[in-house]
C-alpha positions in Angstrom: 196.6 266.0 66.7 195.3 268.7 64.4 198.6 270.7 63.6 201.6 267.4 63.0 198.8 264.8 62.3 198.3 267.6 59.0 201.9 267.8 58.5 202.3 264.3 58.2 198.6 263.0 57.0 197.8 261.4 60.4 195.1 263.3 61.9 192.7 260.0 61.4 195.7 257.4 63.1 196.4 259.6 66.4 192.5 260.3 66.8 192.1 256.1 66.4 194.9 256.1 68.9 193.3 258.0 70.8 190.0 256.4 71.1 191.6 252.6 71.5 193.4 254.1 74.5 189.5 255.4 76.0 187.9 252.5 75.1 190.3 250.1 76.3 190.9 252.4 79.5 186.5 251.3 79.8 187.0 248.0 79.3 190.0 247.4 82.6 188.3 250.1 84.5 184.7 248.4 83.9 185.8 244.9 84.8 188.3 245.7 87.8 185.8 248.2 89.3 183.3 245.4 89.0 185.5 242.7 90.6 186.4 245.7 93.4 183.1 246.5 94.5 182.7 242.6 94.9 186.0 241.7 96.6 187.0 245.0 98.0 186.1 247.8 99.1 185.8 251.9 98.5 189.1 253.1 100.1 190.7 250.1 98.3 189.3 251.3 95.2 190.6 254.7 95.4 193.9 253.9 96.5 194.7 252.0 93.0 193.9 255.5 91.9 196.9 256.8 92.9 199.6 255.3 91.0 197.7 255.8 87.9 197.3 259.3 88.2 201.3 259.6 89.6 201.9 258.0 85.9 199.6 260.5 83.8 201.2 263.2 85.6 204.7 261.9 84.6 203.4 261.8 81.2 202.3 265.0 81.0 205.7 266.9 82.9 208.0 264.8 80.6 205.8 266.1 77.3 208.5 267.9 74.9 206.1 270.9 72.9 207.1 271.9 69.6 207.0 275.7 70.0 206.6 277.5 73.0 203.7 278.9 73.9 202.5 282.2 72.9 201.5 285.3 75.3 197.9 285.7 74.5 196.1 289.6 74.5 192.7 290.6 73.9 193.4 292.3 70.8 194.9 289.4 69.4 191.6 287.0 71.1 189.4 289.2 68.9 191.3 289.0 65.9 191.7 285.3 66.2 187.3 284.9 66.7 187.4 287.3 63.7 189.7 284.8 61.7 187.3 282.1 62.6 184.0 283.8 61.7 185.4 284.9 58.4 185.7 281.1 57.3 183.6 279.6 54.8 185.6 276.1 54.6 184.8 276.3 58.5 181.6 277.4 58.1 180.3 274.8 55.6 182.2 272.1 57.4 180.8 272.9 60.5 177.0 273.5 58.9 178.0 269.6 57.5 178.9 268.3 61.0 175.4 269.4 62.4 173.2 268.1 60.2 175.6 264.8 60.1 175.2 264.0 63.7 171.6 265.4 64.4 168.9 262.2 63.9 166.2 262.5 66.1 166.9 259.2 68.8 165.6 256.3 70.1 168.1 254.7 71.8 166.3 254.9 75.1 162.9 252.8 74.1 165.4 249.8 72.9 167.0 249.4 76.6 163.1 249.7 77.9 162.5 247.1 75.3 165.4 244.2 75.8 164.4 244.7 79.7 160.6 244.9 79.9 160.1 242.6 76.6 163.2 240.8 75.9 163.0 240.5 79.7 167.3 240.4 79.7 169.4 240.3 83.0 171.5 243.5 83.8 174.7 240.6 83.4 173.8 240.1 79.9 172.8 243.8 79.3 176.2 244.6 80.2 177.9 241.6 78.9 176.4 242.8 75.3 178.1 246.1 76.1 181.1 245.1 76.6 180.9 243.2 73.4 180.0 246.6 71.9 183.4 248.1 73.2 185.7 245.1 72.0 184.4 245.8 68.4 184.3 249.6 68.9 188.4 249.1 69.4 188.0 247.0 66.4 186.3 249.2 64.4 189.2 251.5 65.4 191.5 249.8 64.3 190.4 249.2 61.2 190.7 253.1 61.0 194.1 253.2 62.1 195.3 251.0 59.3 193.5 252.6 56.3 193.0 256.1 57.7 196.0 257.7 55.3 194.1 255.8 51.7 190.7 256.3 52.9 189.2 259.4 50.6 187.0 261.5 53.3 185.0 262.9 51.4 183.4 260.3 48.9 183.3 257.8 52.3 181.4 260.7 54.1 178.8 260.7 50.8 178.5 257.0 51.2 178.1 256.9 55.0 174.9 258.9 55.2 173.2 256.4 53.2 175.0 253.4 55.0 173.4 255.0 58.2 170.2 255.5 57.0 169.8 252.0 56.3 171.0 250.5 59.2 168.9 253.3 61.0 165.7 251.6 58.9 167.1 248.4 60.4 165.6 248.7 63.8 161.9 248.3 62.5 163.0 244.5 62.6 163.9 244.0 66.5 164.1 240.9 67.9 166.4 239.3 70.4 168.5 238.0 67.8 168.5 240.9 65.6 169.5 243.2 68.5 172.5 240.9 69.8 173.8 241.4 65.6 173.2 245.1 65.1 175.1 245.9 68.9 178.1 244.2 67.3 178.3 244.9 63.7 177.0 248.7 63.9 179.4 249.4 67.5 182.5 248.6 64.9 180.7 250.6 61.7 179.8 253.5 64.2 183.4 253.7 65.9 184.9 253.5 62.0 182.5 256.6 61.1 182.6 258.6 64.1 186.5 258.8 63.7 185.9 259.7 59.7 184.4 262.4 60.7 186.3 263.6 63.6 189.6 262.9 60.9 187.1 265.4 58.5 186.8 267.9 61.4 190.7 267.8 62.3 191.7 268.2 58.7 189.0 271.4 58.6 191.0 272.9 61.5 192.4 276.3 60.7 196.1 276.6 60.5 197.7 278.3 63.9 194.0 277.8 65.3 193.7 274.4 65.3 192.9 273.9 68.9 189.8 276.7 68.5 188.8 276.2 65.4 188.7 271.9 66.0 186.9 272.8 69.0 184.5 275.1 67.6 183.4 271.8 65.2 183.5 269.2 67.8 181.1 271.5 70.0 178.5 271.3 67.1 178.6 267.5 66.8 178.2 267.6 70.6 175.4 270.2 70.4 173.7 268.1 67.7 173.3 264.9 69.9 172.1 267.0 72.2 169.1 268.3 69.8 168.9 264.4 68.4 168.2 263.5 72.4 165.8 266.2 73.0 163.6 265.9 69.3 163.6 262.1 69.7 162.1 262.6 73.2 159.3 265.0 71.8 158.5 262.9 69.3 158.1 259.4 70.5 154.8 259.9 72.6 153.5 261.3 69.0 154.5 259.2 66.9 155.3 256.0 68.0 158.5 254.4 68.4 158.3 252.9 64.8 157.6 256.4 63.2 160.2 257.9 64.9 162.7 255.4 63.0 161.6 256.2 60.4 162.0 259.9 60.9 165.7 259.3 62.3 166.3 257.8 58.9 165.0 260.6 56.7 167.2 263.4 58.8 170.1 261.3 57.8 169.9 262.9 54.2 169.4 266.8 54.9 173.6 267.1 55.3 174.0 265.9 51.7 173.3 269.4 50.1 175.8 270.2 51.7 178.7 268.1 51.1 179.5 270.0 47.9 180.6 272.8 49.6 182.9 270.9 52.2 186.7 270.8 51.3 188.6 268.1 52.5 193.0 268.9 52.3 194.8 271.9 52.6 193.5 275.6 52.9 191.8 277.6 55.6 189.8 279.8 53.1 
């Protein structure tokens, strides 16, 4: 993905690829596991397994690589981690990716909420999910069409204010309002999250893509984390209300440092 989707501006179409293939993959698994554990049973379930993973392994045998793969030392390990460290573009891009994803969360009062207050059934709960999914794939591919014209880094600029507001947007909470923003924002997030996984792809460093992509992605990861954990600590002191309104705020400390992120060729 990293090394021909640079070579041919396509890092942002394989990753949307990618992520119709995982959602959709959701989506048959979620509603034939669901009509299996109704109709059928266990050993059933498994056995449907089997052709599916005969098929990825056919996949994988019959792959062609470009180059063959390299002999790997320690020497050359260390000088590789060296090559990495020494990166400023990686460094601010990854610096960028942190404070991007990190938003202290509250995604765990709002299920308490639509079943203790909205008082929904676990049908519709998961109905509005899978709602969620179809537009994620939409939101996709949206991405997958105008991934190559979109300009990353401007988009990036305008996104952190795009999710600060829509953050602010779950002060007003209702059942109707909550049925709108699952839809809408599961299409706006899945277009985002894959601008910025195009931004970290594009940041990867030449003949350490795999590594260096890595190395980002384990940030973003590392930041939900810290968004999970912060917005756990703070909702007993300050209220699920003040909490959004923190989430928003955080949304604005990566912008000083979006001057320093490159987005195009280089390693430097």
């Amino acid at each position: 993905m990293c090394v021909e989707g640079k070579k041919y501006n396509a890092t942002g179409k394989i990753q949307s690829v990618q992520w119709i293939s995982i959602y959709a993959a959701a989506l048959v698994t979620g509603v034939g596991g669901g009509y299996l554990a109704e109709k059928g049973d266990y050993t059933t379930g498994f056995l449907c397994l089997v052709p599916i993973y005969i098929l990825a392994a056919a996949f994988a045998y019959f792959y062609q690589t470009q180059e063959p793969l390299r002999r790997e030392t320690a020497s050359k390990f260390i000088q590789d981690m060296k090559t990495i460290c020494r990166s400023k573009r990686l460094l601010w891009a990854g610096l960028f990716v942190f404070l991007y994803q990190f938003s202290p969360s509250f995604g765990t009062p709002l299920f308490f909420i639509q079943k203790d207050i909205f008082r929904w059934s676990k049908l519709w709960i998961g109905t509005l999910s899978t709602l969620g999914t179809i537009f994620a794939v939409i939101g996709a591919l949206f991405y997958f069409k105008f991934s190559p014209k979109i300009p990353v880094k401007k988009t990036l600029f305008f996104s952190v204010f795009l999710g600060a507001a829509t953050t602010l947007s779950y002060l007003y909470y209702t059942p109707a309002t909550a049925v709108v923003y699952h839809v809408a924002y599961s299409l706006l997030g899945m277009f985002i999250f894959l601008l910025l996984l195009d931004f970290m792809a594009r940041n990867s460093i030449s003949g350490l893509e795999a590594a260096s992509f890595a190395l980002l992605t384990s940030l973003s990861n590392l930041a939900v984390v810290a968004s999970n954990f912060s917005g756990a600590v703070l909702l007993p002191r300050i209220g699920l209300e003040g909490l959004i309104v923190i989430s928003s705020l955080t949304s604005f400390l990566c912008l000083f440092f979006i001057p320093r992120i490159i987005v195009g060729p280089g390693n430097g």
